[in-house]
C-alpha positions in Angstrom: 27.4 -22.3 5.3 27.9 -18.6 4.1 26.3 -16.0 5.8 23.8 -14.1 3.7 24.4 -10.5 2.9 22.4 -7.8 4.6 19.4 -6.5 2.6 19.9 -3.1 0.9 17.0 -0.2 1.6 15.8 0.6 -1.1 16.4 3.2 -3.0 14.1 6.5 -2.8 12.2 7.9 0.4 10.7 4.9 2.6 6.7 5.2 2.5 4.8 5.9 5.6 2.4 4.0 6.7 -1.0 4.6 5.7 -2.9 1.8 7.7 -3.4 0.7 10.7 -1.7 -2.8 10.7 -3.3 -4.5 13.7 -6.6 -3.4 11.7 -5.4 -5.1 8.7 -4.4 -8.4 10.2 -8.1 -8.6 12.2 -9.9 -8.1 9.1 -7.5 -10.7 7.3 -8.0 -12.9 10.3 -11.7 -12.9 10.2 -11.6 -14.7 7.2 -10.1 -17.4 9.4 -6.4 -17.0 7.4 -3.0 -17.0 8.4 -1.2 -13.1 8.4 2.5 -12.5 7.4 4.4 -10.4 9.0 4.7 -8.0 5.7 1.5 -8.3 4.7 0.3 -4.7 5.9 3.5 -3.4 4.2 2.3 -5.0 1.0 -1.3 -3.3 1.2 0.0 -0.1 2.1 2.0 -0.3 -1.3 -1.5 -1.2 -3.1 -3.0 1.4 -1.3 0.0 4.3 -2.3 -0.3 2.7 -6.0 -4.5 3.6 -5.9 -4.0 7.1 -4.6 -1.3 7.8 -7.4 -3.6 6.7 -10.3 -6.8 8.8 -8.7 -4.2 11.4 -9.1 -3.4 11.0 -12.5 -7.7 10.1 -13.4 -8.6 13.4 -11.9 -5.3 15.1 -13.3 -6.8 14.0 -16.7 -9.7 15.3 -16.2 -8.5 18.4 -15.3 -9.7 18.3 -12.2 -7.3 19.4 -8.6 -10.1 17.0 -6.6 -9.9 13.6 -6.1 -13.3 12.2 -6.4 -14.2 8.6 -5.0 -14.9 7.4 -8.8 -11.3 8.0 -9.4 -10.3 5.0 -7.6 -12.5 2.7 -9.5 -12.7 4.2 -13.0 
């Protein structure tokens, strides 16, 4: 069997981490689930994605402030 070739990093600067993952896989486990190891990875991605479109809402609105509506507009 061929060994499998080493994954590449991706490309760019690596995110930090904006959660707290223990947190993350307590609140996931109260809702009596299973928790991948990536998982926390995965919301901190959703989490870096949200903060980048508040940017752009309150950008648009030619505002410097991120306001809490910017994240659900």
């Amino acid at each position: 069997m061929a060994k499998k070739a080493p994954a590449k990093a991706p490309k760019g600067k690596a995110k930090d981490m904006l959660l707290v993952a223990s947190k993350v896989k307590t609140a996931l486990r109260a809702h009596n689930v299973n928790v991948a190891s990536d998982a926390a990875t995965a919301l901190n991605d959703v989490v870096y994605t949200a903060i980048e479109q508040a940017v752009k809402r309150a950008k648009a609105n030619s505002r410097k402030t991120v306001r809490p509506y910017d994240f659900w507009a």
